[in-house]
SEGU-51688 format. One record per residue (C-alpha): residue number from 0; residue in three letters; x, y, z. Coordinates in pm, 1 decimal, always signed. Layout:
// SEGU-51688
(NUM, 'ALA', (X, Y, Z)),
...
// end
This chain:
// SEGU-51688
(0, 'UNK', (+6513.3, -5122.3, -2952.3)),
(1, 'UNK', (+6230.6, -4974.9, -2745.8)),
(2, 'UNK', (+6185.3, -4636.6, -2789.7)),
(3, 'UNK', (+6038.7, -4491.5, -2464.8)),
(4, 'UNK', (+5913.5, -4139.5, -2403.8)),
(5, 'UNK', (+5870.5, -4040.8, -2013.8)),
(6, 'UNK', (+5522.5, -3897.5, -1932.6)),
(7, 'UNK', (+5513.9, -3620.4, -1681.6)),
(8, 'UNK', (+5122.8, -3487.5, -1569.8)),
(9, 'UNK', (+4996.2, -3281.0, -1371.6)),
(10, 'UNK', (+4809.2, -3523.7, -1187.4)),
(11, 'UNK', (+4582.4, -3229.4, -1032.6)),
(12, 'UNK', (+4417.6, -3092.3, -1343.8)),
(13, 'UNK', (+4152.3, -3292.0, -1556.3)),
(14, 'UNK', (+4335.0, -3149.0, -1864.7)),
(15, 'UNK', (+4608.6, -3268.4, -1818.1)),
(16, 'UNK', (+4501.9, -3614.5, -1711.0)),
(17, 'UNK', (+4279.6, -3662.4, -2082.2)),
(18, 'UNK', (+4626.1, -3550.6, -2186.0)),
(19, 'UNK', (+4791.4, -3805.6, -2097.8)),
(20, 'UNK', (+4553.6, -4078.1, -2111.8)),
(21, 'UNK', (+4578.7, -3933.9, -2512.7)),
(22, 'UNK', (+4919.7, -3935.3, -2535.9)),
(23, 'UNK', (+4992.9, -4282.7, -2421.5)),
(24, 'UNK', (+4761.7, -4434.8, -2650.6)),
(25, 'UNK', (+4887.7, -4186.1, -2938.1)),
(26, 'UNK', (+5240.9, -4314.9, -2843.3)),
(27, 'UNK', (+5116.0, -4682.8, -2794.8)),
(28, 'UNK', (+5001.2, -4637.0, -3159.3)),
(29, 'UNK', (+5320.8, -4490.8, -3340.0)),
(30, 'UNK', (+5511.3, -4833.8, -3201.2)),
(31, 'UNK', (+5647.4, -4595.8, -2917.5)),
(32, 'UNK', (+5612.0, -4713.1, -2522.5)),
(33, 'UNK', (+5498.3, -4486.7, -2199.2)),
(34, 'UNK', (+5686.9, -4457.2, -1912.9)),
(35, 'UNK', (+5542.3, -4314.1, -1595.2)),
(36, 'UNK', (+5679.4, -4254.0, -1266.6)),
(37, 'UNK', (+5550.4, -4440.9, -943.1)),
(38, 'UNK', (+5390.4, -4133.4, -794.9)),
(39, 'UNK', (+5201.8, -4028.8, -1124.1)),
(40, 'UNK', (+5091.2, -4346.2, -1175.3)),
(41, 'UNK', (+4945.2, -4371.8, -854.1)),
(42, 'UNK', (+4778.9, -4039.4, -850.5)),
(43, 'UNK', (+4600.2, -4130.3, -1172.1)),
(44, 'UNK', (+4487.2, -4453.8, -1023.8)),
(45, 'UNK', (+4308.8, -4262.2, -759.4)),
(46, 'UNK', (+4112.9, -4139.5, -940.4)),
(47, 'UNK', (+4003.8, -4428.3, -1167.2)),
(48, 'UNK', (+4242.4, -4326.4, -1463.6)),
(49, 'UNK', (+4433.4, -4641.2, -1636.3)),
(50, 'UNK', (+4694.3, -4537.3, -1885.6)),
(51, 'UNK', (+4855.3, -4750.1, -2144.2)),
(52, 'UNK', (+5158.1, -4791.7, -1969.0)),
(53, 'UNK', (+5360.6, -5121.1, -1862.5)),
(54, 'UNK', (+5662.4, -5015.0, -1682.9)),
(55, 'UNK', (+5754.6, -4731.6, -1395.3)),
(56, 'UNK', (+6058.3, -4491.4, -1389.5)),
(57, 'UNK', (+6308.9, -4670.9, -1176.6)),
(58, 'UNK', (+6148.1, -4991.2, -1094.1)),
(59, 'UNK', (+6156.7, -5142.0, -1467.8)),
(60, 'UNK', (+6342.5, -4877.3, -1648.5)),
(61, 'UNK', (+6577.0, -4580.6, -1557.3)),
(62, 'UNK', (+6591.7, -4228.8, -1680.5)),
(63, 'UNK', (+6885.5, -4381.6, -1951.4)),
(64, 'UNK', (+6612.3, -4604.8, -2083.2)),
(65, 'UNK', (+6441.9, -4297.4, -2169.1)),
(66, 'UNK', (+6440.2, -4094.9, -2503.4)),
(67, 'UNK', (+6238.2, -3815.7, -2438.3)),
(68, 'UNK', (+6045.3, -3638.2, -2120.6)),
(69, 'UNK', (+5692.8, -3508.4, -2232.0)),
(70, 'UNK', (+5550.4, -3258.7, -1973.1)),
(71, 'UNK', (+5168.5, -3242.8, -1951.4)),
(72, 'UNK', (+5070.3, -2908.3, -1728.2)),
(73, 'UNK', (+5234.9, -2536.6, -1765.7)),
(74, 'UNK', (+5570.8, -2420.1, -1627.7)),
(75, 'UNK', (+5501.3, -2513.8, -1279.1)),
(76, 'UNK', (+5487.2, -2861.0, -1441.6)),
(77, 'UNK', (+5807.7, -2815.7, -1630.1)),
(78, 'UNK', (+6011.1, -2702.3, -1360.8)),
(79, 'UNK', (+5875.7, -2983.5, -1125.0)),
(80, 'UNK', (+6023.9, -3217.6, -1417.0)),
(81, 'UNK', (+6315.4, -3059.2, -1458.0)),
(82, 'UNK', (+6416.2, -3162.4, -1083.6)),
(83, 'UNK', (+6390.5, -3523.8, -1193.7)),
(84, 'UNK', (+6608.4, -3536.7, -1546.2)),
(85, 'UNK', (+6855.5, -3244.1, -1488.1)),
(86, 'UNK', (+7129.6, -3449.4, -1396.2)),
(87, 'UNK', (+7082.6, -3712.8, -1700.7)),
(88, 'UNK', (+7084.1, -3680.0, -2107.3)),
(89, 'UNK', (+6657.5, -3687.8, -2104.8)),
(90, 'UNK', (+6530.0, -3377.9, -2286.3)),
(91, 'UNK', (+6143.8, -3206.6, -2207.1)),
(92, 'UNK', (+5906.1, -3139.5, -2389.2)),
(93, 'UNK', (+5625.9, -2914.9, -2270.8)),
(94, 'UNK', (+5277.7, -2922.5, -2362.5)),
(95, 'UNK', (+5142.6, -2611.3, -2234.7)),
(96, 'UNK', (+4784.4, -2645.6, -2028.2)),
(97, 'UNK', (+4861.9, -2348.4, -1793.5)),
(98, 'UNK', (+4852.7, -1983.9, -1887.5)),
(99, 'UNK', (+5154.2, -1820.2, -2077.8)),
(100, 'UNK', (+5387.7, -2142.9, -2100.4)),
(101, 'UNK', (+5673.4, -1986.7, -2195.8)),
(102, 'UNK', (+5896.3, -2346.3, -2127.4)),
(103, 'UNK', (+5596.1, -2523.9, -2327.1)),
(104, 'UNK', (+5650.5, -2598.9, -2652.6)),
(105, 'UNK', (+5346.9, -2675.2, -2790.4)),
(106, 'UNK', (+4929.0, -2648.9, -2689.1)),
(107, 'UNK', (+4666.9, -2879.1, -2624.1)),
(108, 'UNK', (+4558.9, -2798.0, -2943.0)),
(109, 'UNK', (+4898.2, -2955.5, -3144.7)),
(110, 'UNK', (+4913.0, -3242.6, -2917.3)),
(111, 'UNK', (+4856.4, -3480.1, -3202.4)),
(112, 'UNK', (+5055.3, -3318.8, -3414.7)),
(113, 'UNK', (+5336.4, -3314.5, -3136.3)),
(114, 'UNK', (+5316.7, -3688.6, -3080.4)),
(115, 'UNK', (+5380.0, -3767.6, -3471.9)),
(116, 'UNK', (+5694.7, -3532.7, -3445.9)),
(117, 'UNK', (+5817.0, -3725.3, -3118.0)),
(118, 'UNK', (+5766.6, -4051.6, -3293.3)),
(119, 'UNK', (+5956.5, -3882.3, -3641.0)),
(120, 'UNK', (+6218.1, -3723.2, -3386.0)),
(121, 'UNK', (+6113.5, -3404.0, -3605.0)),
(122, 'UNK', (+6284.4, -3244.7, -3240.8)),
(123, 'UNK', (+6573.6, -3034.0, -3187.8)),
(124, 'UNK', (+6720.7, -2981.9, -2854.1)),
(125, 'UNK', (+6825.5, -2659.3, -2674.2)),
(126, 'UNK', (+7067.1, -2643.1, -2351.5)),
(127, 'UNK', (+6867.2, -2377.6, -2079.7)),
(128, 'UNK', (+7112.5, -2211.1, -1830.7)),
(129, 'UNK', (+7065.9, -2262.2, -1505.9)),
(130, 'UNK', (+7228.6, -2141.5, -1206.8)),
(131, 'UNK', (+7410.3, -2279.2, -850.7)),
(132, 'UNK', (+7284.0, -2124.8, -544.9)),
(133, 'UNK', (+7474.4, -2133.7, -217.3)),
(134, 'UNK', (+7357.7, -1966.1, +167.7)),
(135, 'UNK', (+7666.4, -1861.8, +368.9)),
(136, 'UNK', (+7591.7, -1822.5, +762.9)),
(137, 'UNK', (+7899.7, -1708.7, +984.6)),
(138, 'UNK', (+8167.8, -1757.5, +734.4)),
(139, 'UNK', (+8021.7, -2123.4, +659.4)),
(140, 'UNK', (+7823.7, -2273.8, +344.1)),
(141, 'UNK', (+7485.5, -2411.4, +481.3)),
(142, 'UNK', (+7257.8, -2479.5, +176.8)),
(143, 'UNK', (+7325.0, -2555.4, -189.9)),
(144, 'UNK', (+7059.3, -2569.1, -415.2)),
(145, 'UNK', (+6970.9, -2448.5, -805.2)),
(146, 'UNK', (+6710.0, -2306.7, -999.6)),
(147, 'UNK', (+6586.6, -2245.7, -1375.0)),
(148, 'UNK', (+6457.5, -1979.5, -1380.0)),
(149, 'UNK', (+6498.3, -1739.7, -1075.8)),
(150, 'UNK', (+6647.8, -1758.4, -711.7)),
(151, 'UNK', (+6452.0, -1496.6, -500.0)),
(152, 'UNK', (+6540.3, -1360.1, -159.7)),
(153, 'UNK', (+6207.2, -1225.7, -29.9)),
(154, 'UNK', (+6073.4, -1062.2, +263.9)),
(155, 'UNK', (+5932.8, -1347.1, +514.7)),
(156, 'UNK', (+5709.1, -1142.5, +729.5)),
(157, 'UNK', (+5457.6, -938.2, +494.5)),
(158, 'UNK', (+5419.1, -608.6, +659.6)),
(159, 'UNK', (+5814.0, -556.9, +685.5)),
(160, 'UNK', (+6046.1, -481.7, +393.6)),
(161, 'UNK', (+6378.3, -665.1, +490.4)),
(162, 'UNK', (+6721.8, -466.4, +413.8)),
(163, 'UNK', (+6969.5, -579.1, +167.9)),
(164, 'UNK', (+7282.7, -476.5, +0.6)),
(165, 'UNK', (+7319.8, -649.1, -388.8)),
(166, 'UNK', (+7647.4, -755.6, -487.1)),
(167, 'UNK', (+7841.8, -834.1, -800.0)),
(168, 'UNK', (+8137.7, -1000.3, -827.6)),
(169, 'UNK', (+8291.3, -911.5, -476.9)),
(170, 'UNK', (+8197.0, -536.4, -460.5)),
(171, 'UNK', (+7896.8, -379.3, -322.7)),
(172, 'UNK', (+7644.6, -180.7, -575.2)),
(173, 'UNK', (+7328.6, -61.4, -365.7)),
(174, 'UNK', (+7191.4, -146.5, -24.7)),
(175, 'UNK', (+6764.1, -41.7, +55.3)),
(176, 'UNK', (+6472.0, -183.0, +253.2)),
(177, 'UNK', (+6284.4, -391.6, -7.2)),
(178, 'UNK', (+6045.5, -706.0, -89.3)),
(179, 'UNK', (+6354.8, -915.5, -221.0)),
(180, 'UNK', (+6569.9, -930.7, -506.2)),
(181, 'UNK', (+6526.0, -1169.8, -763.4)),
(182, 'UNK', (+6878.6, -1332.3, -951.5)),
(183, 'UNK', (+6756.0, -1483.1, -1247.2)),
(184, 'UNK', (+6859.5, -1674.9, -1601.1)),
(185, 'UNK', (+6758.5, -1559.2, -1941.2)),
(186, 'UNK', (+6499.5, -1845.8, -1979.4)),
(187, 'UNK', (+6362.9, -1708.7, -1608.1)),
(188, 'UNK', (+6325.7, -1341.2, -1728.0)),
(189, 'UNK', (+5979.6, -1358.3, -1898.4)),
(190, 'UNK', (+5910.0, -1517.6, -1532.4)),
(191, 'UNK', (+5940.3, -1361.7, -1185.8)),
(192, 'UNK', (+6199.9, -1113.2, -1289.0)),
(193, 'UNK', (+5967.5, -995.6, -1558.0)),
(194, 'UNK', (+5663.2, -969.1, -1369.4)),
(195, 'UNK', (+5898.3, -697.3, -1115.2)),
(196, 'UNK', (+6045.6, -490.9, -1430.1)),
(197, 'UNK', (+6313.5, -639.4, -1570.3)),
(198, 'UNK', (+6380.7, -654.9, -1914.6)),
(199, 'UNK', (+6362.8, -953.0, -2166.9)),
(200, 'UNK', (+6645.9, -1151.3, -2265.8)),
(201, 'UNK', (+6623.0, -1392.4, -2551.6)),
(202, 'UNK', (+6683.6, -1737.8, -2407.2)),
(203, 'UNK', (+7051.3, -1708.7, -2652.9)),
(204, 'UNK', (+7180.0, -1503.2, -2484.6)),
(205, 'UNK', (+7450.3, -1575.3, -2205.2)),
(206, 'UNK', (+7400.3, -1342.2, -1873.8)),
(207, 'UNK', (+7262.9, -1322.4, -1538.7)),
(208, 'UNK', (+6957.2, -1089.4, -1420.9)),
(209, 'UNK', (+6951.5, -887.7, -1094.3)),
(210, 'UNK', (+6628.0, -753.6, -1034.4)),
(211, 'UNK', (+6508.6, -541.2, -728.4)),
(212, 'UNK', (+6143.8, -583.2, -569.8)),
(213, 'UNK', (+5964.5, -294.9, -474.6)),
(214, 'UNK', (+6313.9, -125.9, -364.6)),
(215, 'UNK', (+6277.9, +166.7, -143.5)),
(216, 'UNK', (+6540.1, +315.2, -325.8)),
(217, 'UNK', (+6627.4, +569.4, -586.8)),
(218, 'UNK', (+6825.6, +350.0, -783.7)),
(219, 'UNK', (+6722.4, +0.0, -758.6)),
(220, 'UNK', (+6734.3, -42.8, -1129.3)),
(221, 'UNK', (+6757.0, -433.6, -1269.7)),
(222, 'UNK', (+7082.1, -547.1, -1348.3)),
(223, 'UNK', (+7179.8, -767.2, -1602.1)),
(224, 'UNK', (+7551.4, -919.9, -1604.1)),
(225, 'UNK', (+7808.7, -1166.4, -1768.2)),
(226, 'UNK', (+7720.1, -1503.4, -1726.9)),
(227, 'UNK', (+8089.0, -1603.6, -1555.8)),
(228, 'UNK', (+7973.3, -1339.1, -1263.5)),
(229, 'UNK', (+7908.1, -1398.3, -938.3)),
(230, 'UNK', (+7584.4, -1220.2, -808.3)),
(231, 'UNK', (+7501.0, -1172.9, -407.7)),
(232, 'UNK', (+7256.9, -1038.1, -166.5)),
(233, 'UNK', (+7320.9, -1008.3, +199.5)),
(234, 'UNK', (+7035.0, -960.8, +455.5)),
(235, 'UNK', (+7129.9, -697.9, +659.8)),
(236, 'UNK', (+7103.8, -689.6, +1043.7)),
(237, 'UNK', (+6956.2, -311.8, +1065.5)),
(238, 'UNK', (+6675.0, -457.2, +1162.3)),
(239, 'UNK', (+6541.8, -811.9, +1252.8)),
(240, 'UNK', (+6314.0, -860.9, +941.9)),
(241, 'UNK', (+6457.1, -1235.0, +821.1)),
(242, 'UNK', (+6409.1, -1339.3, +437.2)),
(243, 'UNK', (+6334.9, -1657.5, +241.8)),
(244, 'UNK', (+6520.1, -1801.1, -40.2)),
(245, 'UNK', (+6312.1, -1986.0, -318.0)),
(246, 'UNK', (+6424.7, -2115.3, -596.1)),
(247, 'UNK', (+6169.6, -2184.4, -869.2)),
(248, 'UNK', (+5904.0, -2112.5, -658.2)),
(249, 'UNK', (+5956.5, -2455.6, -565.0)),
(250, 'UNK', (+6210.9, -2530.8, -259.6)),
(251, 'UNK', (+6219.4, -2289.7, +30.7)),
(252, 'UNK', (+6531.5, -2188.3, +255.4)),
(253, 'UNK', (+6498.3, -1954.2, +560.2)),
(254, 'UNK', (+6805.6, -1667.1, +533.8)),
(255, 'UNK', (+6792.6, -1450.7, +867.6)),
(256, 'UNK', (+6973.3, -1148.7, +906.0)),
(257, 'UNK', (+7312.5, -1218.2, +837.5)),
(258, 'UNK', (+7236.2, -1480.1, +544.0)),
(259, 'UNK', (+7437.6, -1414.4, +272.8)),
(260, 'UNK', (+7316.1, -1533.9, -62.1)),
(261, 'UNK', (+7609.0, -1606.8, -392.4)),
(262, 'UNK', (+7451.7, -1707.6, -741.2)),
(263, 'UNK', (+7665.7, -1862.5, -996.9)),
(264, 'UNK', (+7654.0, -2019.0, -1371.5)),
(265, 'UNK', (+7573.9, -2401.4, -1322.1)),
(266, 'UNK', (+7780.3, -2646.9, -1489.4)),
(267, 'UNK', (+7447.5, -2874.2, -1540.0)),
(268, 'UNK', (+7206.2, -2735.6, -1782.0)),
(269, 'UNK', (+6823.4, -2847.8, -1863.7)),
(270, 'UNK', (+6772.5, -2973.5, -2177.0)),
(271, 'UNK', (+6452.7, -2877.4, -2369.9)),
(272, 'UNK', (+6318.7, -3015.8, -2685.4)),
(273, 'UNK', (+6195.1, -2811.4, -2963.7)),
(274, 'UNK', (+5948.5, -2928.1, -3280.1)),
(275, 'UNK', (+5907.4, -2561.3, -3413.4)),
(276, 'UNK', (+6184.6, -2321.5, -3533.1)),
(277, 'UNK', (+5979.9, -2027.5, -3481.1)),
(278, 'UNK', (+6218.1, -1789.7, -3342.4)),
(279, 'UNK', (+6194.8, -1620.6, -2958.8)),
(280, 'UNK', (+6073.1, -1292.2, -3059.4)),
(281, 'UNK', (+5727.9, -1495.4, -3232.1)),
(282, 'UNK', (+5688.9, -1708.4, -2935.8)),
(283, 'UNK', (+5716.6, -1347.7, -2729.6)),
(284, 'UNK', (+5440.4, -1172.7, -2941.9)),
(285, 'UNK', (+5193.2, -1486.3, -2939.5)),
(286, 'UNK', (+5224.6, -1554.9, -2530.0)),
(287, 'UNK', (+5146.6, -1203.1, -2450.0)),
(288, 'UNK', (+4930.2, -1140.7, -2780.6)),
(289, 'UNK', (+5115.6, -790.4, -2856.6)),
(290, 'UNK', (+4976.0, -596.4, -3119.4)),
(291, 'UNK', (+5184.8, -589.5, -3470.5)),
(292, 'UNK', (+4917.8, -446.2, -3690.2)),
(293, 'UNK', (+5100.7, -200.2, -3940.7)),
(294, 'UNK', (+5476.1, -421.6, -3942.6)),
(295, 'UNK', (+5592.3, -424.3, -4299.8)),
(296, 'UNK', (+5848.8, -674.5, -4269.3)),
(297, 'UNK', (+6257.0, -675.3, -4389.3)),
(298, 'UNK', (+6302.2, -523.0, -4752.4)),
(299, 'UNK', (+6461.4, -872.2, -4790.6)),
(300, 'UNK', (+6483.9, -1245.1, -4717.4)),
(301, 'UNK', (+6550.8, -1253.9, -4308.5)),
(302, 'UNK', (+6906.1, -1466.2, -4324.9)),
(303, 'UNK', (+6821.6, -1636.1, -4029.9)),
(304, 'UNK', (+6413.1, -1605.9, -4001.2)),
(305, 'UNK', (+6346.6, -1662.0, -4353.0)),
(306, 'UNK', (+6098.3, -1379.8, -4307.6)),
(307, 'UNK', (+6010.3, -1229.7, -4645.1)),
(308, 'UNK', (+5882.6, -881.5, -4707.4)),
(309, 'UNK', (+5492.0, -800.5, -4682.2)),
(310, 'UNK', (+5287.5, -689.3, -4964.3)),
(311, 'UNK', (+5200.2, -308.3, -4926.2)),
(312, 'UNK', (+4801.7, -289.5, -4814.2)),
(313, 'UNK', (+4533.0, +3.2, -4875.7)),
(314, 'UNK', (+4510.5, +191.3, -4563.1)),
(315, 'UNK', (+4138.3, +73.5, -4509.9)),
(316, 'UNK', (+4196.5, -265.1, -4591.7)),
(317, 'UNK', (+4138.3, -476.0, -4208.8)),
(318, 'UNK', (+4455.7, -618.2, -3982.7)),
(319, 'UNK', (+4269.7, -990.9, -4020.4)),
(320, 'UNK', (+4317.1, -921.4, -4398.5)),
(321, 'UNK', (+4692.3, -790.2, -4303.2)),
(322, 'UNK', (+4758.3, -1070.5, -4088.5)),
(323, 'UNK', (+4619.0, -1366.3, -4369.8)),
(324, 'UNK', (+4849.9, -1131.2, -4594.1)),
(325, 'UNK', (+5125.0, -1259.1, -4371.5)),
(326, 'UNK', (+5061.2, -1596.1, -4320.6)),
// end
């Protein structure tokens, strides 16, 4: 049986094009076809690109054709993908050609190495929360939509803060004149929510974020709750500054005063695939290159890491030496 492995570009970025050109000839070689979808294959014929690829996402094979989605960009990228397989079994895999790529699994630089692991399945796969997002108007549901990562209510009109009042679970914790509020999943808070203080949550862990933006408040102070709670903003009608609702950065929803905003824990999750066990707090440490000179390491085994102790080192001897000393 044909194994087939979904390629998903950014079709803007040169990178990412060589990328893919690579990687379907790469596949092509392990015995493993590329699939493409109508729209990237067109984009990459406009601008003189041929791939080796024979058949198109929903003209001569569907999404349960497909084994495995491999996303050539950065986040943005992912997310844009993750529209497409959500509702089927189709993992992603992310090769990151953006900035921090915290959804990427791997770098331009492994992409090789990545391929040979797709065609081993040397994968695991990991189930990302994500959340439902509904807009009440007058008593009355008018948009449903989802999200990732985060589901922001923001200002619309940039020189007035619009006035809110966050919720959870029925009752009423603060109300202020802000920039938005930001409702976001554990895999979203190294995103948006991060960027506007909130804390870190390892991608394991089951809860909701609630993070203010640029409150006028003195407690506006993120928030982070179970994952079976329901979170809410309402837009306030003190004055007649209207918000937006985006979701992933991606799809846009107008919320005047009045708009009242409910996130829940979706039943549908995104699936991700993995070819490294490294565990979260690594990939934290390498994406924002913090500083660990001077860690010593557990006095034993890790049970779960397999992290062993480190050697003791002279107090002049260099952190490169240190960090070889680790490796």
């Amino acid at each position: 049986m044909t194994r087939r492995i979904l390629l998903l570009p950014h079709t803007g970025r040169p990178d990412a094009i060589d990328a893919t050109v690579t990687t379907a000839k790469q596949l092509q070689d392990e015995g493993l076809a590329a699939v493409l979808t109508r729209t990237d294959r067109d984009a990459l014929a406009d601008v003189g690109v041929e791939v080796a690829c024979g058949e198109i996402l929903n003209e001569h094979v569907s999404l349960a054709d497909v084994e495995l989605g491999m996303v050539l960009g950065g986040d943005g990228t992912i997310l844009r993908s993750a529209e497409l397989v959500r509702h089927s079994a189709v993992p992603l895999l992310g090769v990151n050609l953006g900035h921090v790529g915290f959804l990427a699994e791997s770098d331009r630089t492994d992409l090789a190495e990545t391929i040979r692991q797709v065609a081993d399945r040397a994968y695991d796969i990991e189930e990302r929360m994500t959340i439902d997002v509904a807009v009440w108007r007058d008593g009355r549901q008018v948009d449903h939509n989802w999200a990732l990562n985060e589901a922001s209510v923001e200002k619309s009109d940039r020189a007035r803060m619009i006035e809110v009042v966050m919720e959870v679970d029925g009752r009423p914790i603060s109300t202020f004149g802000c920039d938005g509020v930001v409702m976001a999943t554990p895999t979203g808070s190294t995103a948006y929510a991060f960027s506007a203080g909130g804390p870190v949550v390892w991608p394991e862990v089951d809860a909701l974020l609630m993070v203010p933006l640029s409150a006028h408040a003195l407690f506006a102070k993120p928030l982070v709750v179970a994952p079976t709670s329901t979170l809410a903003v309402e837009v306030l009608n003190r004055t007649d500054a209207s918000g937006v609702l985006w979701c992933d950065g991606r799809r846009a929803t107008e919320v005047p005063t009045g708009s009242r905003i409910e996130v829940t824990r979706s039943a549908t999750p995104v699936r991700l695939a993995r070819t490294h066990v490294a565990p979260f707090s690594e990939r934290l440490v390498r994406k924002f290159s913090l500083p660990t000179a001077g860690w010593r390491g557990p006095s034993v085994a890790h049970p779960v890491t397999g992290a062993v102790p480190v050697p003791p080192r002279d107090q002049d001897e260099p952190d490169d030496a240190a960090a070889e000393a680790r490796r």
